[in-house]
Every structure is written in C-alpha cells, then in structure tokens.
N, C-alpha and C positions, 0 to 999 in steps of 0.2 A: 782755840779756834774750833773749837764741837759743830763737828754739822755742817761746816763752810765747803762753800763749793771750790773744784782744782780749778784756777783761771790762770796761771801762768804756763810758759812755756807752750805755748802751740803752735806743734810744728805747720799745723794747715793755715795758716794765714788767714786771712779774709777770707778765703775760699772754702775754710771747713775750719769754722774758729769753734765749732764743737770738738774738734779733733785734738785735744787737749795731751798734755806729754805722760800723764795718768793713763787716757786711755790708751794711746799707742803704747804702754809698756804692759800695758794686762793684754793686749792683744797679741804681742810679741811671745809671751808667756805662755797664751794658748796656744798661738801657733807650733809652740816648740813639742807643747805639751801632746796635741793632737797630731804632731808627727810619729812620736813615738809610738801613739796609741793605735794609729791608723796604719803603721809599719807591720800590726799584727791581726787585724781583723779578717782582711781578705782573704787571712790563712787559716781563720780558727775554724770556721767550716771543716774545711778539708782537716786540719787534726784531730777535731773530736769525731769527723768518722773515721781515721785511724784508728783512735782508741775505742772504737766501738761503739760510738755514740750516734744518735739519731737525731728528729727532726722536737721530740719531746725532750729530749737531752737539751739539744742548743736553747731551746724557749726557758727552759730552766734557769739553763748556765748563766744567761746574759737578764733573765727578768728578778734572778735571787742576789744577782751585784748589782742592780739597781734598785731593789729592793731594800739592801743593807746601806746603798747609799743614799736613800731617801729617809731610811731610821733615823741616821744621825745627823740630817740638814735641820730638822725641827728641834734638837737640840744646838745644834752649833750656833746656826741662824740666833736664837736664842739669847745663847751664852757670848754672842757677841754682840748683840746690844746690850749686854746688862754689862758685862767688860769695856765696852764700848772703844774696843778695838776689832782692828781688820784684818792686817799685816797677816801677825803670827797664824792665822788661821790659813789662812792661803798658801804662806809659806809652809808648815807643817803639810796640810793637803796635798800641795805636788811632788814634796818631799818623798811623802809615803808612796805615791803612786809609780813616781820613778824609778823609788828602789824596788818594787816588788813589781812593775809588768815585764821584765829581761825572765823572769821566773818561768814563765810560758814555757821557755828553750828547755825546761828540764820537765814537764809535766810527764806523765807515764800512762794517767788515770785520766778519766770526765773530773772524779771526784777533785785531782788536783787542780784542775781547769778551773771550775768552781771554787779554787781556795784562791788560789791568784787572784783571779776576776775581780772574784768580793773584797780581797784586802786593796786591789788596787780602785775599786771603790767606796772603802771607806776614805780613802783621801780625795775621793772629789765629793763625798757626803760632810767633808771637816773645810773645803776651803770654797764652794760653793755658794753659799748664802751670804758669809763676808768680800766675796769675790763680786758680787753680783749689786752690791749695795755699795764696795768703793766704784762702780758705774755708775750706777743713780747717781749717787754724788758730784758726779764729776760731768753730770748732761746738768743742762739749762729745760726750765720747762721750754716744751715745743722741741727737744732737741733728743727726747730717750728715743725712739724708733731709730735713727741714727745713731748713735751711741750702740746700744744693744744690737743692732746691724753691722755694724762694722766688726764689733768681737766675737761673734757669728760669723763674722764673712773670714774673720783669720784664723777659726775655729777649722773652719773647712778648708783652708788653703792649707793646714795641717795634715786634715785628711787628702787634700790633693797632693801631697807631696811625700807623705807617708806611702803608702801604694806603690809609687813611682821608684821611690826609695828600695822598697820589698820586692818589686820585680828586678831593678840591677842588681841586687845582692842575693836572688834565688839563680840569677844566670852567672854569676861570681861563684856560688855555692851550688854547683850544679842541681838546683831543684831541693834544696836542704833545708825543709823550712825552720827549725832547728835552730838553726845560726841565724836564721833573717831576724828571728825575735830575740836571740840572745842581742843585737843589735837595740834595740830599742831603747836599751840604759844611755846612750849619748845623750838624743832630743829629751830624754828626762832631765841627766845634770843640768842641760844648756837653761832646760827652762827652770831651773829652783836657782841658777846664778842670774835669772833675770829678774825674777823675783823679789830676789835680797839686795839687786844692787840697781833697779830702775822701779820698783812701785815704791809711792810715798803712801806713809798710812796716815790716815782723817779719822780724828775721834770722829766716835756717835755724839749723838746728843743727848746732855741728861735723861735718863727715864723717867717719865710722867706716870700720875696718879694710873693713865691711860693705858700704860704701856701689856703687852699684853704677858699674862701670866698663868693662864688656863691650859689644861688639858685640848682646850678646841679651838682652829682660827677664829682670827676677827671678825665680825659678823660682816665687815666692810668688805672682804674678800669671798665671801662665799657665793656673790653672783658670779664671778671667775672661776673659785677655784670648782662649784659643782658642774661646770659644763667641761670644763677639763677632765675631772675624774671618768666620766663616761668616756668621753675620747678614748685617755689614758687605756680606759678597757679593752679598747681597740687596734693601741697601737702599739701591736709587738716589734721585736727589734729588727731592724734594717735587712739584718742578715738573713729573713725569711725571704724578701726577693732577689738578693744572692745565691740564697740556697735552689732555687728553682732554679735559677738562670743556669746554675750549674747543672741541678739535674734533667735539663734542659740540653746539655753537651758541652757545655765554654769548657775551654784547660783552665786550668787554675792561674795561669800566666795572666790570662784574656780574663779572669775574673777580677783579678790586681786592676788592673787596665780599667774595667769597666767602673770598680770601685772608685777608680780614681778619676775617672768623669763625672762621675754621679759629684766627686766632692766638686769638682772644679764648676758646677750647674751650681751647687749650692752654696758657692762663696757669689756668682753672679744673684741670685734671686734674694741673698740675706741682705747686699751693700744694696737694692731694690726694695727689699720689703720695710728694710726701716722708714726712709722715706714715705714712703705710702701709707705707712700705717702713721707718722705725725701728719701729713695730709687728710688722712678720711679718718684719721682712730685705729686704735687698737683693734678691736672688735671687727670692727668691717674687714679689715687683715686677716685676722685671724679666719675668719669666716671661710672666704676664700680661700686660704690653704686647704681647711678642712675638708672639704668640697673637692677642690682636687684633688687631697688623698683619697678618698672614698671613689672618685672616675678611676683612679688609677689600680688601687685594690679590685676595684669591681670591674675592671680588663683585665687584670694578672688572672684574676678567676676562672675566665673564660680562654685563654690563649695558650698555645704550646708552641709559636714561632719563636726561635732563637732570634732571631732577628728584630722581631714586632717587641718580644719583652727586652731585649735589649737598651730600643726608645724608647718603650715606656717607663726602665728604670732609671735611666736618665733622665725622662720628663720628673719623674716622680720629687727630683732634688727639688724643684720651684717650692715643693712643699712645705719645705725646712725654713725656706727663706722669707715665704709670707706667712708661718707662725712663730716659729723658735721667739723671736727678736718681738717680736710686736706682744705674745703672749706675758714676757717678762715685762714692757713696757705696761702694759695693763695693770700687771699685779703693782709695779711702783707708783703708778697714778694712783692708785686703793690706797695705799698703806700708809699707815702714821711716821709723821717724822722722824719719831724714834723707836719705831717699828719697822725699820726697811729690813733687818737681816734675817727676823723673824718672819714677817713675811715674804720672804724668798726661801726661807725654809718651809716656811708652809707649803710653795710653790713646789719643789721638788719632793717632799716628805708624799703629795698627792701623786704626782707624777710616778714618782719611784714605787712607792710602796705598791702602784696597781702595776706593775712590771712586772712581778710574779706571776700575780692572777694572768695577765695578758698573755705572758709567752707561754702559759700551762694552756689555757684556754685557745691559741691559736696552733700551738704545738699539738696538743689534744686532736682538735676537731683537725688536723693536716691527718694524722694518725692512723685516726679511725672513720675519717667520712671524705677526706683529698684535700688537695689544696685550694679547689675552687669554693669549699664549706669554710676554710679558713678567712679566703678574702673574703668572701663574702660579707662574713659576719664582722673581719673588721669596717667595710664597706659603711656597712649598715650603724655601727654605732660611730662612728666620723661622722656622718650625717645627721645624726642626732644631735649627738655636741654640737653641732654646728647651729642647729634649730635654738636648743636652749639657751646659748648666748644672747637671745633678743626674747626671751620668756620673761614676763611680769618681773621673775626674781632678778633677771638680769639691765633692769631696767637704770636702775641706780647707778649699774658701772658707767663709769666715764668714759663716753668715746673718744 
C-alpha cells in the first residue's frame, strides 16, 4: 500500500473527517513532546546567565542546536524516501531527544548547555522530515492547512502546559530550577510510548527516475524555500523577547506564566491559520504572519513598558499560527510524490541551518548597538521575505 492515504479510524466524524486516528496520534506525540521541552525553556534564560552567559551566548546556544538539527533533516528526509519508511525515524528522534533534555538539571558550563541542546536536536533533525510527510499523507488535498494546524496547535498546547508544569514544580522546589528540568524525562518517555504504540507507518512510494538526488533542492521548491531563507535571517529564537521582557523586570515565575500564554495564543492562531491558509493559499498566510512579525519586532524595538511588551509578546503568538502550518503546507503542495521527506528536509535544513547565522547576528547587533538595532533588523528582513513570496520566482508556487 506505498503512498496511500490514512482514511480509517476518524475520531472527528463528519465534522473534522480530516481529523484522522494518524493525525491525532502524531499530535499526541508532539504534545507530550513539547511538554517536556517547554518544561525547560522559560528557565534557560535565567541559567545560562547563572553560568555566565549573555545575550550572544543564548543566540549561539539555541541557533548552533538548530543548526545541527537542520544538517541532518536533509539527510534523513532523504534516507527516508529512498528506505521508504517513517516509523523508525520518528521513533529514534523522540527517543534521543527524551533521553538527553532531563541533562539540562546537570549542566555546570554555557558550553554544556550547548551539548544538551544540540544532541537533543539531533533527534528532531532524525524524526522531523519523516514526521512531517506521514502528515501530508494522512490530509486529503484541500485538507494540509488543517492537518499541519492542528499539529501546530498540539505543538503549543505542549508549550502551554509545559510552563504551567515548570512553575508548580519551581514553587514545589522552592525556586530550584535544577530539578524543574531534571522533570522533563517523564513527558519524554510518555511521548516515545505513543509513538510505538499509536502511529502506523506508510511506505513512500517507489522512487522515480525524478526522485531527488543532488547536492541542491528541487528547483520546484526554490520559490518557497528562497523567501524563507531571508526570513530565517531574521528570525532569531523566541527567547530574545523573553529575554527583554525579563530585563525589562518580570520574576522568573511571571516569565513561566507569560511563556505559557504566548503558547496558549498560539495553539488558538495555528487551529486558525490552517484553515485560512486552505481558504486563500499558503502564501497569502504566510504573508501575513510575516508582516505581523516584522509590526511586532519593530515595537519591541522602540518600547521599555513591562506592560506594553508584555501584549505585544502575546500578540506576537498569532504569528506562529498564520506561518508554521501553512509554510509546510506550501512546501507539500511543491514536492514530488516521492519526494515528500526530502522536501521537508530541505524545509528545515533552510530554516535550521540560518539559526546560527540569525542568533549570532541578532545576538551581535543586541551586544554592540541594543536591542532596538536587533529588532530592527529582524523587522526589516520579515518584510522582505514577505515581498519575495509574490517575486516573478515565486510566481510558480501554488497558492
């Protein structure tokens, strides 16, 4: 059965017969996963300036594990259409990740911050592309914006309850953060026995004379993926408007808290964005995220009210919701039928690999010129990506 789409078992009736017993179990999955993970974020701030680490540290820390996990989506993606399995990739991927982010509770160094990080993203650089392809699979055309929204939206309801999770167990732990992350191995096991015992895997489909085998993506995807890469330039990690808000005055409690609204905005704006982007296209989605980040970078720039950045870091989730979901739906409209894991690796291999540059470059320019030179300039290249989406080269992609 190579290729065939998941049509049994949907728990959503009539009413969400995209909703298929496939995707609700990869979404379970993330959710467990993104508990874990989101158990320790709100706190990495505040430890790597324990250990002596700065505003160029964190851009490092978190743009060299996205980095390494973008190296190996272009291979994995790869090596799972030519294996023309899903499964084992995914599974391995949460595996690894699970067992190495409780590590955090022993870090000493930035530099061991950095080892953690990156090993616990090479396991979403290995289950990633085949993760991303048993969805396509499993939507009906007219159905990926949804599909890809919904596992977005339990991506975040991870990060909403991770947070939530991290502050009862820092007032359990009187302020220990320490132990909040050695916590984080649970929602990992939870999610590698959901894994193995609720996703069914779907061969690929034979590879064709077509399939791709070069050194460089598809040519069908480089009207997507060149407006992304610019973006990507621009969009260092989250924790930059974290990190303000704190040095801004939040406790660290109220920064948990605030984390954990941002997530609970952006499981609303993902289970929205999908929709609307099978309504108008991908692109015109995407757009409009972009656009919003770049309002919202280009206020962080200018503001120092705790209050004012507080909404606008909350606003900011909408952002997540009208791109994440609809930019992968994009990239699956482009890709060859027996090219779906490869081109989701291409997807992240672009994404990741400008992580480095992005949080050097936005870390940088915090450093040595503030932080209003850092939005800025992400500002400024959101806005751009967002132009060349509808540039002659992007003419081709499919809205």
């Amino acid at each position: 059965m190579g290729g065939e789409k998941l049509s049994s078992g949907r728990p959503g009736g009539r009413f969400a017969p995209w909703l298929t017993r496939q995707v609700l179990s990869l979404g379970v999955v993330s959710l467990c996963t993104d508990m874990g993970t989101e158990m320790g974020m709100p706190l990495l701030p505040s430890l790597i300036a324990g250990l002596g680490g700065g505003a160029l540290a964190l851009g490092l820390i978190d743009g060299l594990a996205d980095a390494v996990a973008a190296a190996l989506q272009a291979f994995s993606g790869r090596w799972s259409d030519r294996s023309r399995r899903r499964k084992p990739f995914v599974a391995l991927g949460y595996g690894i990740s699970g067992f190495l982010r409780p590590l955090f509770g022993f870090a000493a160094a930035p530099w061991q911050v950095v080892a953690v990080r990156s090993g616990d993203r090479i396991g979403k650089g290995l289950r990633k592309p085949a993760m991303n392809s048993l969805l396509e699979g499993a939507a009906a055309e007219g159905t990926r914006g949804r599909v890809f929204g919904f596992h977005d939206a339990m991506d975040n309801a991870g990060q909403l309850l991770g947070p939530l999770l991290a502050v009862a167990l820092l007032a359990l732990y009187a302020g220990d953060v320490r132990k909040v992350l050695l916590w984080a191995a649970v929602p990992g096991v939870l999610a590698f026995i959901a894994v193995v015992g609720g996703v069914s895997e779907v061969q690929g489909p034979p590879a064709s004379a077509r399939s791709p085998r070069g050194l460089l993506p598809p040519k069908e995807l480089l009207p997507a993926l060149l407006p992304i890469a610019v973006f990507s330039l621009g969009n260092a990690s989250d924790l930059f408007l974290l990190f303000k808000v704190q040095k801004e005055g939040a406790p660290l409690w109220a920064a948990a808290l605030l984390w954990a609204g941002f997530a609970g905005v952006k499981v609303l704006s993902a289970l929205a964005g999908g929709p609307l982007a099978d309504r108008l296209g991908p692109k015109a989605a995407i757009t409009l995220g972009w656009f919003w980040y770049a309002c919202i970078y280009a206020a962080f720039a200018v503001t120092h009210s705790l209050v004012v950045l507080t909404g606008l870091f909350l606003a900011y989730g909408l952002f997540h919701g009208l791109s994440e979901g609809p930019q992968k739906a994009l990239i699956g409209s482009l890709a060859a039928e027996d090219g779906k894991a490869s081109a989701y690796g291409w997807l992240g291999w672009t994404t990741g690999l400008l992580a480095l540059p992005a949080g050097a470059l936005f870390g940088g320019l915090w450093e040595w010129q503030g932080p209003a030179s850092a939005f800025g300039c992400g500002a400024v290249l959101a806005a751009l990506g967002a132009g060349m989406l509808w540039w002659p080269q992007g003419a081709e992609a499919k809205a």
